[in-house]
C-alpha positions in Angstrom: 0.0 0.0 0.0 1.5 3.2 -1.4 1.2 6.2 1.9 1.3 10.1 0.9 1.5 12.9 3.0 0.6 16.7 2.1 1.4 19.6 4.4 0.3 23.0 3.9 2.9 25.4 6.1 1.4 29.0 6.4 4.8 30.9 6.7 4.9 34.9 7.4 5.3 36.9 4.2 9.1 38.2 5.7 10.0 34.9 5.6 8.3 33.7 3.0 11.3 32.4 0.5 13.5 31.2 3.6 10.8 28.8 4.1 10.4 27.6 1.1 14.3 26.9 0.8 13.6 24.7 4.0 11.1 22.7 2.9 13.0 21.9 -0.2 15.6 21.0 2.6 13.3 18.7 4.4 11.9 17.6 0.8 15.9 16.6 -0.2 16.3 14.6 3.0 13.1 12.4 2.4 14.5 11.5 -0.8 17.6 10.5 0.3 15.4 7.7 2.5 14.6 4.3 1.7 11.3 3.3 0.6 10.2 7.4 -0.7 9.1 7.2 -4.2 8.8 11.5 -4.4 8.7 14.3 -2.5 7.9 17.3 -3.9 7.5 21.2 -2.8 4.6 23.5 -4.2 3.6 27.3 -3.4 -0.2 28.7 -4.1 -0.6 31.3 -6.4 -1.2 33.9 -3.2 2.0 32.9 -1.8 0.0 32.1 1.5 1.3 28.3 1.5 4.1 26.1 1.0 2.9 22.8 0.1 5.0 19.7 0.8 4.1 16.1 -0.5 5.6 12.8 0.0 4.6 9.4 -1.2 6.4 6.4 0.0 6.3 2.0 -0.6 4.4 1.7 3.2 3.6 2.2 6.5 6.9 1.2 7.6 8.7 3.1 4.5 6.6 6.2 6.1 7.5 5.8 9.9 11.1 4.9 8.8 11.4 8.0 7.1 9.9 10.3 9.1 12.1 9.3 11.9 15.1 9.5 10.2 14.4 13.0 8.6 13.1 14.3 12.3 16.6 13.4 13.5 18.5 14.9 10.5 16.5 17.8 10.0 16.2 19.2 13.1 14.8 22.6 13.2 13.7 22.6 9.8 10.7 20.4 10.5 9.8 22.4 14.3 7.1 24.4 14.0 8.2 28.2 15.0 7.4 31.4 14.8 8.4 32.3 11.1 5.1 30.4 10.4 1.5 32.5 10.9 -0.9 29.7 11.4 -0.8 25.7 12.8 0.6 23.3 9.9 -2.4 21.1 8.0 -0.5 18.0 7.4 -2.9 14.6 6.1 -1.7 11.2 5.6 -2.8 9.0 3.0 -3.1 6.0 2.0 -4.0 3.6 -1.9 -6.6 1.7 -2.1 
């Protein structure tokens, strides 16, 4: 069963393009994981969100992943105060 993940990260407009450049970080270090089949980094037209999705082989791919890129990502993936508004992150799985 393949598992995605999209994120939408409501950064302030000041820092706006610095978080984009760390998403693409985080988005680098998920590809460099076993099991992630894409990651990918998107902005909307308004420049109000940074969209971040991930697909991976499985459930264990996914938690594999995640832990890894938690532990070599540090403060990249922390929720802070260069962000305006709580992270919408949904997991999903194929059917």
């Amino acid at each position: 069963m393949t598992v995605g993940m999209i994120a939408f990260h409501y950064p302030r407009p000041a820092h706006f393009d610095e978080f984009v450049a760390r998403v693409h970080r985080v988005r680098d270090a998920f590809l460099g994981t076993p099991g992630c089949m894409s990651a990918d980094v998107w902005t909307t037209p308004d420049d109000e969100a940074v969209v971040s999705t991930v697909t991976w082989e499985s459930d264990e791919a996914f938690a594999a992943s995640f832990a890894a890129v938690k532990e070599s990502a540090g403060d990249d993936i922390v929720f802070d105060e260069r962000e305006s508004r709580a992270r919408e992150i949904t997991t999903l799985r194929s059917r």
